[in-house]
ZAMARGU-4260 file (C-alpha; in steps of 0.2 Angstrom, whole numbers, plus 5000, padded with zeros to 4 digits):
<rodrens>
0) 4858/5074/5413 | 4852/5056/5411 | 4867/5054/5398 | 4880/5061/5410 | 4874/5048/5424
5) 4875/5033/5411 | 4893/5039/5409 | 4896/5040/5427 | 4888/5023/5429 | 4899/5017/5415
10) 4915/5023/5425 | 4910/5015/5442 | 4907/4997/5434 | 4926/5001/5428 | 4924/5001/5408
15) 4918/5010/5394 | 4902/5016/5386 | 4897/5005/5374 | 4902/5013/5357 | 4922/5010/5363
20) 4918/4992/5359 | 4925/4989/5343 | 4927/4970/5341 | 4918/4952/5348 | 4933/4948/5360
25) 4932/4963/5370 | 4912/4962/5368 | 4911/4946/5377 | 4924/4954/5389 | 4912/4966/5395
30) 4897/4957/5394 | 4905/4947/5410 | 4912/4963/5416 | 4895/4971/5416 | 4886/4957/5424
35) 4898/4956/5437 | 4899/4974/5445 | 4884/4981/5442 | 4877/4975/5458 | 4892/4985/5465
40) 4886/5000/5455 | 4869/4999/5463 | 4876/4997/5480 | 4885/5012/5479 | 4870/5021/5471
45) 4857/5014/5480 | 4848/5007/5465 | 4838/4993/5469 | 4847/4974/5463 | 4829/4969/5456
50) 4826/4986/5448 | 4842/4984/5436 | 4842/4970/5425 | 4858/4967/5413 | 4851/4973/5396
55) 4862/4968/5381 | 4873/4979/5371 | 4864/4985/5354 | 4866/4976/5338 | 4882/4981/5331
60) 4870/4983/5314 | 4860/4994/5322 | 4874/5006/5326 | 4877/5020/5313 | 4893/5025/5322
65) 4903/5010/5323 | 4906/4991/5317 | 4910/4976/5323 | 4921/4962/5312 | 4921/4945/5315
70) 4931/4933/5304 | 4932/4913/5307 | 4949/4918/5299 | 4965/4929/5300 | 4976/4923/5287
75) 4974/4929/5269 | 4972/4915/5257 | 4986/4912/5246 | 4984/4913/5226 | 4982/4899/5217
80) 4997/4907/5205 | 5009/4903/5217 | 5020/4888/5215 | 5019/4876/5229 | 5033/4870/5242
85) 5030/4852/5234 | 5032/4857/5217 | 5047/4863/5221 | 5053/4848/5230 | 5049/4838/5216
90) 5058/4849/5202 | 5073/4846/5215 | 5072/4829/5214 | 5069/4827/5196 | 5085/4841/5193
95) 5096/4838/5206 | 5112/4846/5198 | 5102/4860/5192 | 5107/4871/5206 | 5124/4865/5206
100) 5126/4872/5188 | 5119/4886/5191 | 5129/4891/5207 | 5145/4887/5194 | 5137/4897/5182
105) 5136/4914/5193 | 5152/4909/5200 | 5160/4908/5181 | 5152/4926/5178 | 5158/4935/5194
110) 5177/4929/5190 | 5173/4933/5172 | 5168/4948/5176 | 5183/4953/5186 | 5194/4950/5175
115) 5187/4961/5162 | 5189/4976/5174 | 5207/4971/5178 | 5209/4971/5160 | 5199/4986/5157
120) 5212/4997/5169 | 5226/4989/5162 | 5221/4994/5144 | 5216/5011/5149 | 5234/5014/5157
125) 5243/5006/5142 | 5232/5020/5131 | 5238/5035/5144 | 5256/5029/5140 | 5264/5027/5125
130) 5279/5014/5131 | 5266/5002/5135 | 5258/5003/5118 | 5265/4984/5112 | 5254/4978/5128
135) 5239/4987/5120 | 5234/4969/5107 | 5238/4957/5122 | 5227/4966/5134 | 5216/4967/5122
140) 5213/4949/5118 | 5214/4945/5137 | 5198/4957/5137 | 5190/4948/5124 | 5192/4930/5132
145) 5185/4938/5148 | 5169/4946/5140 | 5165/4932/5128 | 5167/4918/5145 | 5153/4931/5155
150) 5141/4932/5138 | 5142/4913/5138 | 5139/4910/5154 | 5125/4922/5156 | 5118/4913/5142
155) 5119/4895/5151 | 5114/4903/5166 | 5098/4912/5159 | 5096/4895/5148 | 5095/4883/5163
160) 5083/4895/5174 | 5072/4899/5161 | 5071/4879/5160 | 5069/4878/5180 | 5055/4891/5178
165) 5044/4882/5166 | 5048/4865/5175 | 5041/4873/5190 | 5025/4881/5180 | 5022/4863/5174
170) 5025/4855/5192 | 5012/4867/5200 | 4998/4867/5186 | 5000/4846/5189 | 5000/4845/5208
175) 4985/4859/5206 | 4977/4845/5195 | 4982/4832/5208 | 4970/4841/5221 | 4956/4842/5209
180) 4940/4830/5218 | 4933/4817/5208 | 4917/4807/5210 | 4917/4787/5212 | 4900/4783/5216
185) 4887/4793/5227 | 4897/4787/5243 | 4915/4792/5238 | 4924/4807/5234 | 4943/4806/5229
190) 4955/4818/5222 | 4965/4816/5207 | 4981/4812/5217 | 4974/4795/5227 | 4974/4787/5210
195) 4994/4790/5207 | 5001/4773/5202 | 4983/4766/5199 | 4974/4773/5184 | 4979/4782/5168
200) 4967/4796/5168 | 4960/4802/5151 | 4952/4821/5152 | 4939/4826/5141 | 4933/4842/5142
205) 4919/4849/5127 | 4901/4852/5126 | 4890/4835/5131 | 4889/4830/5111 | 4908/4829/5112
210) 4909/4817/5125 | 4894/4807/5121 | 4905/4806/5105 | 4920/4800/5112 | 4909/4788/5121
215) 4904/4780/5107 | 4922/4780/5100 | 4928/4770/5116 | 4917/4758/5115 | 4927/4744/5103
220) 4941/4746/5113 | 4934/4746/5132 | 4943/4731/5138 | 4960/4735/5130 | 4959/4750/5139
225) 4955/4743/5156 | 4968/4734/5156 | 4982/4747/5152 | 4972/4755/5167 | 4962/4768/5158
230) 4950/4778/5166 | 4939/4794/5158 | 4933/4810/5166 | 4923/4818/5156 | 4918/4837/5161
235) 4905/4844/5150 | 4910/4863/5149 | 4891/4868/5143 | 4882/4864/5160 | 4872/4848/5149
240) 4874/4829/5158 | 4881/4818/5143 | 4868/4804/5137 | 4879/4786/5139 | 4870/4773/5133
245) 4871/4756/5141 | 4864/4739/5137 | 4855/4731/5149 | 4851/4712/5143 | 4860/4700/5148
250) 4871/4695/5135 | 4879/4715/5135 | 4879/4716/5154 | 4897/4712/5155 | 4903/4724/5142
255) 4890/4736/5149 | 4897/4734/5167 | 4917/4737/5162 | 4909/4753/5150 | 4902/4760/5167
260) 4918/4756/5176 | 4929/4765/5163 | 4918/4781/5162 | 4913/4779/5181 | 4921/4793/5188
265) 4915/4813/5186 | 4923/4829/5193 | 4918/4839/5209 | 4916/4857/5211 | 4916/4861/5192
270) 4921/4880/5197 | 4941/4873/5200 | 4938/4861/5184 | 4936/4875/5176 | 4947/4885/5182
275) 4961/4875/5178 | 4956/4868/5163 | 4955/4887/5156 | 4973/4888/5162 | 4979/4875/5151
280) 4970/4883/5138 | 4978/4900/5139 | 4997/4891/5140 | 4993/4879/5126 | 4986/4894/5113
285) 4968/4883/5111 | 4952/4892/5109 | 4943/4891/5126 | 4926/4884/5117 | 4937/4871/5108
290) 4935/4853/5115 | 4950/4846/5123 | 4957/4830/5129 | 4972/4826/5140 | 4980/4807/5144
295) 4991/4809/5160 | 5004/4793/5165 | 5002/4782/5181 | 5013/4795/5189 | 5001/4809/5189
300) 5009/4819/5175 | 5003/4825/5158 | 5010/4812/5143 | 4998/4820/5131 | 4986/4832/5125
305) 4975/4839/5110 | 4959/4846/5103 | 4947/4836/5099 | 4944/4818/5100 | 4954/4805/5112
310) 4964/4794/5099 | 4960/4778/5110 | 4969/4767/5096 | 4985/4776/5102 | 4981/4772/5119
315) 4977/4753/5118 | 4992/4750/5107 | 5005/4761/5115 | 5003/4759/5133 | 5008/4744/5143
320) 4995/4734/5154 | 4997/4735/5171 | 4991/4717/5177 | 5000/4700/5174 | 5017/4697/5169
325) 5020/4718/5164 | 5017/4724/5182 | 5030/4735/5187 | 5040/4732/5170 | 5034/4744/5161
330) 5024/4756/5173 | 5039/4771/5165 | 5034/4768/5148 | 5019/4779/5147 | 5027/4793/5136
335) 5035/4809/5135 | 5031/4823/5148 | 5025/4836/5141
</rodrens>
């Protein structure tokens, strides 16, 4: 009896009982709904307005029979697999004939094509009759010419987008580099990208006694580096905080102040370090426990990698500094792509 009047009650405040609520918009809904026309209900019942005080809707965990989902989001979150819309901008503008080739390509193939099926009913009628058996060789060789023009054109065009493919795969794993968040000081948190046309970033990734290594093997060469606008990340894969070992006299502050400043930066979020580091792993065919360096150019993109220690002897010698009389001269002479 008590349920049937609850329902009936329910009807007269003009919505549903409360298991028909089924999400946090239409919740707050009837919240003001409730509040507003239950005073009418007890009008029209006689109920007392100080007797029957809005009472809140049970907890939605409480409830065996239904759920409530609320999500600060509605939109599924992309994978990180997928290449980017600026990746693909920037294969445009490093390729800009590329599509124009390959439009020629397909187009070269279609009339191929064509005209190995015109030559196809052609032969067939000459072989159903015997007084067009001297066109038999000609249309032959026209068929030839028309199959050999398809296969080779299929084999630029499958050439040039296999290129595109693995242009864009290198675009998309660098731009997902470029996002990566470095650490300046205690105050400042960069990604990779805000250091384009600045710094030459060195990446060495291995256990803490690796880098402590490569450390120590940097240290002759600090100012050379500097100048060609070196800078090191180190990212120690075993969880460990590499030792780096700095004077503090007076005579070694100097060196010991440019030292700090070439190793001053450290990765953010280790997880997407990771993440992306094993990528390039996987592509390159490298153990993932092996230790690993990678040089990228002012431009942001890879000019070299490889296991085991950074050859810094390389780099002082090969790349150009970037202050004085060499600023933007030489800022394009930072090496092959890879």
């Amino acid at each position: 009896m008590a349920s049937a009047a609850t329902t009936a009650l329910f009807n007269v405040v003009g919505v549903g009982p409360p298991s028909s609520i089924t999400n946090c918009s239409s919740f707050r809904r009837c919240s003001f709904q409730y509040s507003n026309n239950l005073q009418r209900a007890g009008k029209l019942w006689h109920f007392p307005s100080t007797n029957v005080p809005f009472q809140a809707l049970p907890s939605p965990s409480k409830q065996a029979s239904s759920s409530v989902t609320c999500s600060a989001t509605d939109k599924p979150t992309s994978s990180s697999s997928d290449i980017s819309s600026a990746a693909r901008i920037r294969s445009e503008v490093l390729t800009p004939f590329r599509s124009v080739r390959m439009f020629f390509y397909l187009a070269f193939m279609a009339s191929g094509a064509l005209g190995g099926l015109i030559a196809l009913t052609q032969l067939i009628g000459a072989l159903a009759n015997p007084s067009r058996s001297l066109q038999v060789p000609e249309i032959l060789k026209s068929l030839a010419i028309d199959i050999g023009a398809v296969s080779l054109f299929a084999f630029l065009y499958s050439r040039e987008n296999n290129a595109k493919q693995a242009q864009l795969a290198r675009l998309s794993r660098e731009e997902n580099l470029s996002n990566l968040k470095l650490r300046v000081d205690e105050k400042k948190v960069i990604p990779v990208s805000s250091l384009r046309g600045i710094a030459r970033l060195v990446i060495c990734a291995g256990p803490s006694s690796f880098i402590s290594e490569s450390f120590k093997q940097s240290q002759p060469l600090t100012e050379k580096l500097l100048e060609r606008g070196v800078l090191v990340v180190p990212f120690a894969t075993d969880g460990n905080l590499p030792s780096f070992e700095f004077e503090e006299n007076e005579e070694e502050s100097e060196n010991s102040s440019k030292r700090r400043r070439l190793w001053q930066l450290s990765p953010v979020f280790v997880a997407e370090w990771s993440k992306w580091l094993e990528e390039q792993k996987k592509l390159a065919g490298v153990s993932p426990e092996s230790p690993v360096y990678l040089s990228l150019r002012l431009d942001g993109r890879v000019r070299g990698s490889g296991v085991g220690y950074p050859p810094w002897n390389a780099f002082a010698a090969q790349l150009p500094p970037v202050k004085g009389m060499w600023l933007g001269l030489l800022d394009g002479m930072d090496g092959r792509v890879l």
